[in-house]
C-alpha atoms as an extended CHARMM CRD file, in Angstrom:
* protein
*
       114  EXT
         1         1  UNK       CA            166.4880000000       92.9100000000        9.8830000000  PROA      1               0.0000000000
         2         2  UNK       CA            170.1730000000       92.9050000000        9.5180000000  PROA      2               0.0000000000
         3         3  UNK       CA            171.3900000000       96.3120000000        7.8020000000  PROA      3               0.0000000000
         4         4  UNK       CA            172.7970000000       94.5180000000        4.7080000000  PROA      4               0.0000000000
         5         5  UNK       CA            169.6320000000       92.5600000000        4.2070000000  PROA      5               0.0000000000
         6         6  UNK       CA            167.7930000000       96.1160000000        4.5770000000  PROA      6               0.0000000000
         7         7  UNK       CA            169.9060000000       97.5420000000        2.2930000000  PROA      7               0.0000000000
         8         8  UNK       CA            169.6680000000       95.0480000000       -0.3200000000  PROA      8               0.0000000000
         9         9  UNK       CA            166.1500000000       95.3870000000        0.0130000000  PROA      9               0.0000000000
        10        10  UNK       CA            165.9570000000       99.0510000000       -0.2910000000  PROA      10              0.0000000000
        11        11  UNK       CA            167.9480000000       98.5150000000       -3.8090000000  PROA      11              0.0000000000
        12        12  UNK       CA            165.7110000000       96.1500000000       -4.7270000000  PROA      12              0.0000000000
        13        13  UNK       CA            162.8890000000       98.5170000000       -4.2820000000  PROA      13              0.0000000000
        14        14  UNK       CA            164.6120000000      101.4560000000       -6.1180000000  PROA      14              0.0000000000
        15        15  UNK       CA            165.0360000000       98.8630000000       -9.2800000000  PROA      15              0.0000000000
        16        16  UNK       CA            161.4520000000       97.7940000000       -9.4150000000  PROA      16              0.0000000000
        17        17  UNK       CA            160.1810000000      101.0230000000       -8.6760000000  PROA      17              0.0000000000
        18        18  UNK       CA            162.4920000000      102.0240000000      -11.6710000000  PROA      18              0.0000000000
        19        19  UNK       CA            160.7420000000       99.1710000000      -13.9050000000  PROA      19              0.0000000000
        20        20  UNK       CA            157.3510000000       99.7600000000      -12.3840000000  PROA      20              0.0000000000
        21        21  UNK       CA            157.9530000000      103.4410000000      -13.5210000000  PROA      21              0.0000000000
        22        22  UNK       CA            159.1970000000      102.3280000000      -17.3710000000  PROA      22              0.0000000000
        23        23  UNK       CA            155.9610000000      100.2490000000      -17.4150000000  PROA      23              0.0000000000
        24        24  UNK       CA            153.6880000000      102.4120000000      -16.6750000000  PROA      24              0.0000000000
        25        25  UNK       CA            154.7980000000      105.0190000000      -18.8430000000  PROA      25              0.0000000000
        26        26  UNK       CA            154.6790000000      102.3160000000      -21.8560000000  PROA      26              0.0000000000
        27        27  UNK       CA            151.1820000000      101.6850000000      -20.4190000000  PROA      27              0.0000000000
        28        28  UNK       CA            150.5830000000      105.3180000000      -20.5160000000  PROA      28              0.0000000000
        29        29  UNK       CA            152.3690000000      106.0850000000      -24.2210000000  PROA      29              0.0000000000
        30        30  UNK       CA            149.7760000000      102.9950000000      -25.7850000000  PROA      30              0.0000000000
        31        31  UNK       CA            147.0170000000      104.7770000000      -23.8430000000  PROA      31              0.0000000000
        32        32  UNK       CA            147.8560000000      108.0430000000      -25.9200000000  PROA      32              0.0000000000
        33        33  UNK       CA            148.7030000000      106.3720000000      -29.2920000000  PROA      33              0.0000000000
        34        34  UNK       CA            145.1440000000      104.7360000000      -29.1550000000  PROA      34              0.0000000000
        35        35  UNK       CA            143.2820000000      107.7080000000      -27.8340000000  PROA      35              0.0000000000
        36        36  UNK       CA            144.4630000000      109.3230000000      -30.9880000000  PROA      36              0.0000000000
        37        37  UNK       CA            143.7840000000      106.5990000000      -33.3500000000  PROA      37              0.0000000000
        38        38  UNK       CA            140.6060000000      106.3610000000      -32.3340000000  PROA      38              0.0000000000
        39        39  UNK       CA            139.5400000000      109.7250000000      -32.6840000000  PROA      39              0.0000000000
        40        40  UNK       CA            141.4970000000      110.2310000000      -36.3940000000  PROA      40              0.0000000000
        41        41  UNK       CA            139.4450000000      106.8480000000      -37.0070000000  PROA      41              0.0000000000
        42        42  UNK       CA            135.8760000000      108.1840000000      -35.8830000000  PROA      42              0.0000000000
        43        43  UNK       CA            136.7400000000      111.4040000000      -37.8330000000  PROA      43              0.0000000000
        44        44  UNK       CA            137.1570000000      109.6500000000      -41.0830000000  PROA      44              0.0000000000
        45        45  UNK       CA            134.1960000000      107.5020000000      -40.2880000000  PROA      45              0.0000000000
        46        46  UNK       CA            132.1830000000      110.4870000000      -39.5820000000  PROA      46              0.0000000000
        47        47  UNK       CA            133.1160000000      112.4070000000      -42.2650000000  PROA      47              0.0000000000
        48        48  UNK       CA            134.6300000000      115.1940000000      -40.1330000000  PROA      48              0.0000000000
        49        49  UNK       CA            137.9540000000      115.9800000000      -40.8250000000  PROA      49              0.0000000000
        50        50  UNK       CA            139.7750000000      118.1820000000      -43.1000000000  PROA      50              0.0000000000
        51        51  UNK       CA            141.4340000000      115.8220000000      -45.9060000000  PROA      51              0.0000000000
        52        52  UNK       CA            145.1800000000      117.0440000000      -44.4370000000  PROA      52              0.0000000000
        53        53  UNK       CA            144.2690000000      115.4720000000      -41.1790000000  PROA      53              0.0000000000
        54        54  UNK       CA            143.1170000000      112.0730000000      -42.6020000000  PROA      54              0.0000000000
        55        55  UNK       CA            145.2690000000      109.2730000000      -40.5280000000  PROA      55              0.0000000000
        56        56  UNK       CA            148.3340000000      108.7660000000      -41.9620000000  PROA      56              0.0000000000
        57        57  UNK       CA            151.4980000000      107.1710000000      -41.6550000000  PROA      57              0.0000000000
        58        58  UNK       CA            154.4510000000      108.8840000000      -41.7020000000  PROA      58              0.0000000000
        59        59  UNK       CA            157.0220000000      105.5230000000      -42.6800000000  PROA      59              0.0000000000
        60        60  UNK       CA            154.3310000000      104.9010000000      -45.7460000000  PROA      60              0.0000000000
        61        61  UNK       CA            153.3030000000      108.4800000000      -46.6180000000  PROA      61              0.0000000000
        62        62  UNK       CA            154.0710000000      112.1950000000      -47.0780000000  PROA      62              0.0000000000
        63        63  UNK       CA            152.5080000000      114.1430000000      -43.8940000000  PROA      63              0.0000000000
        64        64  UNK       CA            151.8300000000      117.3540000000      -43.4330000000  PROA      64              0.0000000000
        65        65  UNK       CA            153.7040000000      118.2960000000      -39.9260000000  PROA      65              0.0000000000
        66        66  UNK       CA            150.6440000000      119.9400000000      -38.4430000000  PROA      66              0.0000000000
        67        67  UNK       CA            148.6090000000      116.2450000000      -39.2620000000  PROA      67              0.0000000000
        68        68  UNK       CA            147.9900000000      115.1600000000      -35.2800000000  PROA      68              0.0000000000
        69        69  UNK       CA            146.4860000000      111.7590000000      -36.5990000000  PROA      69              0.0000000000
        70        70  UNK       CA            150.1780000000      110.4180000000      -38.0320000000  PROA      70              0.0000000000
        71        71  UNK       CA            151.7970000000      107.4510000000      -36.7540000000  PROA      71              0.0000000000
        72        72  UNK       CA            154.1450000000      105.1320000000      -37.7200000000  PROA      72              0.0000000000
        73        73  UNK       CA            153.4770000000      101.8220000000      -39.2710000000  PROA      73              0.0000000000
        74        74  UNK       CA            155.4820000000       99.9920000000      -37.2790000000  PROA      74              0.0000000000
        75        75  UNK       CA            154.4040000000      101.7270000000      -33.9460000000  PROA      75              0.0000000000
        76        76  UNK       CA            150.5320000000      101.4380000000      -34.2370000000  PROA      76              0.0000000000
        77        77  UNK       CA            151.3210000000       97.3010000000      -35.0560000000  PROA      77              0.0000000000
        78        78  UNK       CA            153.4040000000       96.7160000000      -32.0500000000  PROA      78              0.0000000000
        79        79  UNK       CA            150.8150000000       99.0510000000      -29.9790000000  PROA      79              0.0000000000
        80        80  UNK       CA            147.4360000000       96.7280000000      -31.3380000000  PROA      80              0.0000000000
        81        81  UNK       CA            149.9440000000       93.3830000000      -30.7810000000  PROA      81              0.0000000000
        82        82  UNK       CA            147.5980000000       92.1460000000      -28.1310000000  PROA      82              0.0000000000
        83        83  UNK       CA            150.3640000000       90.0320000000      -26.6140000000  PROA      83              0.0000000000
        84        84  UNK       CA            152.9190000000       92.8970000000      -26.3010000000  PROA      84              0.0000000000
        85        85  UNK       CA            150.6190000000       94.9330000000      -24.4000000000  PROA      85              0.0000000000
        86        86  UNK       CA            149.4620000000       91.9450000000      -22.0720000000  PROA      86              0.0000000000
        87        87  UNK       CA            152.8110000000       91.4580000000      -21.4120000000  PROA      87              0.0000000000
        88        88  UNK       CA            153.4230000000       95.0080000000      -20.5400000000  PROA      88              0.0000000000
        89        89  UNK       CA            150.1630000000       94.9460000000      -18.5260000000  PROA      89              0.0000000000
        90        90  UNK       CA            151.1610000000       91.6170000000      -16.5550000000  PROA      90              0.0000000000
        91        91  UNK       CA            155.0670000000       92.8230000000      -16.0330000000  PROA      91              0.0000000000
        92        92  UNK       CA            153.8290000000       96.1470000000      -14.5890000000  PROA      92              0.0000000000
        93        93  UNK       CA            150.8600000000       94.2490000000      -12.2540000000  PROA      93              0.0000000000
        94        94  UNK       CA            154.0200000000       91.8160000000      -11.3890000000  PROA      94              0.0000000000
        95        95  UNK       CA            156.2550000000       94.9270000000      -10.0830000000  PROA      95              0.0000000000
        96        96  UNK       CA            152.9740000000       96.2910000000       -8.3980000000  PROA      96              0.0000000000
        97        97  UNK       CA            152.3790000000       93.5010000000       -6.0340000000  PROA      97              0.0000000000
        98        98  UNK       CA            156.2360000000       93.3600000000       -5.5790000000  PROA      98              0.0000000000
        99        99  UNK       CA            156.7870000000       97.2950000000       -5.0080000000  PROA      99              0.0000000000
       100       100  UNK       CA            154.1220000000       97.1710000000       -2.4970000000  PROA      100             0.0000000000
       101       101  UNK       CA            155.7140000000       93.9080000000       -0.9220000000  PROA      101             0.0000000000
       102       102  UNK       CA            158.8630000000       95.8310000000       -0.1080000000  PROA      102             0.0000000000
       103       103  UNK       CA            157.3710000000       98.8230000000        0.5380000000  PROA      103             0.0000000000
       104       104  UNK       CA            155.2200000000       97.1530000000        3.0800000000  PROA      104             0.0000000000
       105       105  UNK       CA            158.1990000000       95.2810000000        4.8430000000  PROA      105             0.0000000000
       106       106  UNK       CA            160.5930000000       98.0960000000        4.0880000000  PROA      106             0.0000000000
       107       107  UNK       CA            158.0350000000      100.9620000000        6.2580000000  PROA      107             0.0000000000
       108       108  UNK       CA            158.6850000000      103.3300000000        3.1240000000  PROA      108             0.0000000000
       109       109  UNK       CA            157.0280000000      104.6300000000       -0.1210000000  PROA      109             0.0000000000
       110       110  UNK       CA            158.7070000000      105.0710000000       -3.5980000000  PROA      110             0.0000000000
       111       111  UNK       CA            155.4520000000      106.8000000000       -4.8740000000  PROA      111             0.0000000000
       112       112  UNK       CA            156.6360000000      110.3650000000       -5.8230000000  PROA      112             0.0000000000
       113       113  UNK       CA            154.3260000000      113.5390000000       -4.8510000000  PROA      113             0.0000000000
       114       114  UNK       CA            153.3040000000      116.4860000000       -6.7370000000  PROA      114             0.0000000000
């Protein structure tokens, strides 16, 4: 492999390991967001919740800081927007089979360690 076609590789690698990164966090933020939407939901379905910790949104309501189960409006509809997170879900499998591509022709990893 000629050095500038290595090299242009190897920044192509660092860029979609950059997205792949940005993806995955989004992937990992909606992950969170729904975790806790679920449980404020089962709370106030189950009865078990103080009435300061009811789900709330903090661009429609007053919220007491220490409330864990407040979200934004805006936020939780983008999050449940099935086709946003399918697209961030096909973008990030995309970059996947890409990273993995170069990594594989490249004879290097971009996965970080602990």
């Amino acid at each position: 492999m000629a050095i500038d076609e290595e090299t242009n590789k190897l920044i192509r690698l660092r860029r979609v390991t950059q997205e792949y990164d940005a993806r995955r966090q989004t992937l990992q933020n909606i992950w969170a967001k729904m975790q806790n939407f679920a449980q404020g939901l089962r709370n106030e379905l189950d009865g078990q919740y103080w009435s300061e910790s009811k789900i709330a949104f903090d661009d429609l309501e007053r919220v007491p800081d220490f409330n864990q189960y407040k979200f934004t409006f805006s936020e939780l509809k983008q999050l449940f927007d099935i086709n946003f997170v399918k697209d961030i879900l096909d973008n990030f499998r995309k970059l996947a089979e890409e990273k993995t591509m170069l990594e594989e022709e490249l004879g290097v990893s971009m996965d970080r360690r602990p």
